[in-house]
N, C-alpha and C positions, 0 to 999 in steps of 0.2 A: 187748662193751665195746671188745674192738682196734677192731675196726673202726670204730666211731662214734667214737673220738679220731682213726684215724688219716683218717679223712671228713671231720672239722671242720680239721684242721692243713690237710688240700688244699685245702678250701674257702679258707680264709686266706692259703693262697701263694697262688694263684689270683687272689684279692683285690688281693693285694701287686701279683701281676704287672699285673693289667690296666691297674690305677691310671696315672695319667699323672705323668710327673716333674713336679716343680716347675720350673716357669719363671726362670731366671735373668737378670736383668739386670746385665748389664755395665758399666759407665762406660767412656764414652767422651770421650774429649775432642777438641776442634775450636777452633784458633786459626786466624785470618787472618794473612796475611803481614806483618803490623806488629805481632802478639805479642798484640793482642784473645783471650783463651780461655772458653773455656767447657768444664763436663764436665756430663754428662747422661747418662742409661741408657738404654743400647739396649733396645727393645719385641719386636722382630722385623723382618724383611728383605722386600721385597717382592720378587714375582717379577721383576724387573729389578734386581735387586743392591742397590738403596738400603737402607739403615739409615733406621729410625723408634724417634727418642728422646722419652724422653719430657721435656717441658718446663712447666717454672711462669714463667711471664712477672711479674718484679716490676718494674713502669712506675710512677714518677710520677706523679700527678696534670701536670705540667706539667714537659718537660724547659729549664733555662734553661741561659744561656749555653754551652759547649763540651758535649757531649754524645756517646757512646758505647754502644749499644744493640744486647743480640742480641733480635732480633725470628720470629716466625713470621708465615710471607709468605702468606695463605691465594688460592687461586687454583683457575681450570677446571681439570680433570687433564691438555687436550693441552697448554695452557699450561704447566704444572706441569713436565710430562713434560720440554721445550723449555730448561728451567732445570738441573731435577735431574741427569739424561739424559745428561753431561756428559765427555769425556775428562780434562776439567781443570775448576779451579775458577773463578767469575767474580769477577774482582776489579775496581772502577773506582773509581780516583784522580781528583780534580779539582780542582785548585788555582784559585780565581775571587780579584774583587778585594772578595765580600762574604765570603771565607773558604773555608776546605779540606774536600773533601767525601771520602768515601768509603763505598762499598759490596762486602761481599766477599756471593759465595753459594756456599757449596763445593758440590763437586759429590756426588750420590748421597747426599744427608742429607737427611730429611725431619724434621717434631719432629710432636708430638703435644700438645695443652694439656689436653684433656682425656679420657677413654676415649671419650666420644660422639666426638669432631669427627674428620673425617675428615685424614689429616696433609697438612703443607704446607711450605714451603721452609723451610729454617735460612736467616736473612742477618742479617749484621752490618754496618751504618749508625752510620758517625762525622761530626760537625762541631766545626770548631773554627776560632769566628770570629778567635783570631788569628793563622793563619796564613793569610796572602793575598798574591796574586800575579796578576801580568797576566792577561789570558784572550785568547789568540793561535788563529789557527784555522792548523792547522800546515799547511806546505807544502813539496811533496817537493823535496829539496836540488838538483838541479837543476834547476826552477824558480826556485828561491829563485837561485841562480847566475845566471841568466838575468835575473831582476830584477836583483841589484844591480850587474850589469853596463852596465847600461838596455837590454837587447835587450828587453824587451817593448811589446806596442802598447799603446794607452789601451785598447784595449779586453779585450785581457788584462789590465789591470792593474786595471781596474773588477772585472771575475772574482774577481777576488781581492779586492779592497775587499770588493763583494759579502759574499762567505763570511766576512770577520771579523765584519760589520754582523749580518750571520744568526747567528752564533754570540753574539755580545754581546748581540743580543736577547733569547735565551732566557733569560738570567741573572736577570732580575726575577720571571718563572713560577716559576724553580724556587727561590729566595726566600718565595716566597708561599706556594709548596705546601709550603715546609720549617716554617715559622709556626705555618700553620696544624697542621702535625701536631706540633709542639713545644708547642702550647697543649693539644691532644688526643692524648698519643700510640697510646692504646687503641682510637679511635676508627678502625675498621675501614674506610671509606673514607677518612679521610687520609692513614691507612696507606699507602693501595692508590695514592693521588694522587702521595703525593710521592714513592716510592718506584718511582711506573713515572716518573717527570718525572725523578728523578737517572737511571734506568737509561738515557734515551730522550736524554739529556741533549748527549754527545757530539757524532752524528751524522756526517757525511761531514765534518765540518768539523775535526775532532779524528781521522780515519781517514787516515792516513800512504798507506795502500796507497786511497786515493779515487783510482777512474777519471778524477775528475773534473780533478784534476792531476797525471796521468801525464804524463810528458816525451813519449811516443809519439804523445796525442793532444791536450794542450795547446799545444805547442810548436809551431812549423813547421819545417820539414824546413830552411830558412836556418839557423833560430836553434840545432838542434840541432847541426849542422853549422860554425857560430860557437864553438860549446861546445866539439867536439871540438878544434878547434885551437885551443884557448885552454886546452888540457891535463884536461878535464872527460870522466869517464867515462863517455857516454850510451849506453847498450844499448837494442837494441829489443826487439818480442817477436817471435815468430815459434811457429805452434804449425800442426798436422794435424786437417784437419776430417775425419771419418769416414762423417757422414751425408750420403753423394752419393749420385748418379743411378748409376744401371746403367753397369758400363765404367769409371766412376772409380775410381783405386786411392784417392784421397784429394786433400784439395787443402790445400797447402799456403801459410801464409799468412806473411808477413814484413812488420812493423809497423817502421818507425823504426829501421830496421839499420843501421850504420856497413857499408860494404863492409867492411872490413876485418874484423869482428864474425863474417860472412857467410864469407867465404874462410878464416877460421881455426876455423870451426865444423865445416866440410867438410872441411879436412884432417883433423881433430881423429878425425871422423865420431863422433861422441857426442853430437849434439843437433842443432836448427836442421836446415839445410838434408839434412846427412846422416842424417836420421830417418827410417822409412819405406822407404828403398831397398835395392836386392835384397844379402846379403849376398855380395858381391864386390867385388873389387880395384877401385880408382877414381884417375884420375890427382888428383895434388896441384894445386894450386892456388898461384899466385903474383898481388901485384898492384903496381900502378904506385904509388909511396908520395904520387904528385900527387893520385890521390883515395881515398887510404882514408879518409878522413874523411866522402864521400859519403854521403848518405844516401837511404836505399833502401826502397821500398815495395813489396809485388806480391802477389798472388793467381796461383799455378798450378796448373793443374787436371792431375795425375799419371794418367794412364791405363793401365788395362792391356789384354794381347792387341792391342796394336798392332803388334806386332813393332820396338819400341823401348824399351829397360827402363825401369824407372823411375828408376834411378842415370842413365842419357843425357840422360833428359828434364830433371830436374833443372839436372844440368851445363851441357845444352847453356844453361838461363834462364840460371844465373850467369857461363856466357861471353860473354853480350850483354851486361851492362854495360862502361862506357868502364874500361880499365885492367885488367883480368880479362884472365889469359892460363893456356895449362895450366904448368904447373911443370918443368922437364927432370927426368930422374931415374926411377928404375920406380916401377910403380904403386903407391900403398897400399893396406896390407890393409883389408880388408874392415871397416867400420862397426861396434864396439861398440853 
């Protein structure tokens, strides 16, 4: 008799043990930078860190006037991945003259609508047609300097018409595709329409850091040069190419430099010109204050086993320009 009680009690821990716990879900909550919240239960994590909550979508039959909606964004998974994936959250403000848009999609949250559907982006989508405001295609401030100075050509300044024209056009597409998904907001391609037309919506035109009006490569080396001496901060760029031919150490490239820019970067030795070269003592630099203002372009190819260091080679480019001389005084130390 012991034994067959004390056989059924093991059987039953045993039981106990194997069993799996219950699943708990957590509430989570998730606002946008403007105070939108939501809370939902977390389901589980996938193998890349993200949270999958679970979500009930209550939509309108039709959203009117001002509107604010957290939606699930369904999509391919490299797609997907490209959104969630995220160091930071994506947020885009857009203030137009047919009203105020935004979109936030935080990062590493997915939702779930129902146990079948496979999860898809959390994103929060607001309009509110009375707040509205010009719609400008922004342009880097010294360009913008440049214009209202009148240093520009017509043909710069078409460039720039150009880009507000292109940006003002899209405004009526992404109208239409907001419509249409305000009369359907359930409907799963409108969803998809107007939501990649806000995201897409921007473009170079609204992108501050656009190549496309870089001072370096919009400008001309006169006008930047106008700039400088009219008290305007124009930096160039200057960076180390890596992928050379056999022999080269690197070659180093200097974009829209003020001399001046150039010979205090080299004293400095923490960036530009003194990057790159051998760690040793290097004479200072001084220059003629008639052209620090110059402006300076080059490509030099840094070699090595020449029997010339790469700190020489350097120095020797920056002492061929006019006004460049070495500095009296001992040498500095060695390049950070």
């Amino acid at each position: 008799m012991a034994t067959g009680w004390l056989g059924t009690l093991g059987l039953g821990l045993t039981l106990m043990t194997a069993a799996a716990p219950p699943r708990v879900e957590l509430p989570k909550g998730v606002c946008s930078p403007h105070g939108a919240c939501i809370t939902l239960r977390e389901q589980e994590r996938t193998s890349d860190g993200a949270m999958v909550l679970r979500m009930e979508e209550k939509l309108p039959r039709r959203l009117e006037g001002a509107f604010g909606q957290w939606l699930a964004w369904p999509m391919e998974p490299e797609r997907q991945r490209q959104f969630v994936l995220r160091a930071a959250d994506l947020h885009e403000v857009l203030t137009t003259p047919a009203g105020h848009f935004e979109l936030f999609i935080p990062a590493l949250t997915l939702v779930r609508r129902t146990p079948a559907e496979a999860p898809a982006p959390l994103v929060h989508v607001s309009f509110d047609p009375a707040e509205k405001g010009p719609l400008k295609a922004v342009v880097n401030e010294v360009v913008a300097a440049a214009e209202t100075r009148g240093l520009l050509t017509p043909e710069q300044q078409q460039v720039l018409t150009a880009r507000q024209k292109a940006l003002e056009g899209r405004l009526p597409e992404l109208v239409r595709t907001m419509e249409s998904f305000r009369a359907r907001p359930a409907d799963p391609k409108m969803r998809e329409t107007f939501l990649a037309t806000l995201l897409a919506f921007p473009g170079e035109e609204l992108d501050l850091g656009s190549r496309a009006i870089a001072p370096e490569t919009f400008l001309t080396a006169a006008q930047r040069t106008a700039l400088r001496k009219a008290g305007y901060e124009v930096e160039g760029r200057r960076w180390l190419e890596y992928s050379v031919p056999t022999g080269l150490a690197y070659r180093l490239h200097v974009q829209a430099c003020s001399l001046e820019q150039l010979v205090r970067e080299w004293n400095a030795g923490l960036r530009g010109p003194g990057t790159g070269i051998e760690d040793l003592p290097r004479p200072g630099l001084e220059f003629d204050r008639a052209h620090r203002h110059d402006d300076v372009s080059f490509t030099l190819e840094v070699h090595n086993d020449t029997g010339v260091t790469r700190m020489e080679q350097v120095l020797q480019k920056l002492l061929s320009f006019p006004g460049v001389r070495r500095a009296p005084g001992p040498p500095l130390p060695p390049p950070r």
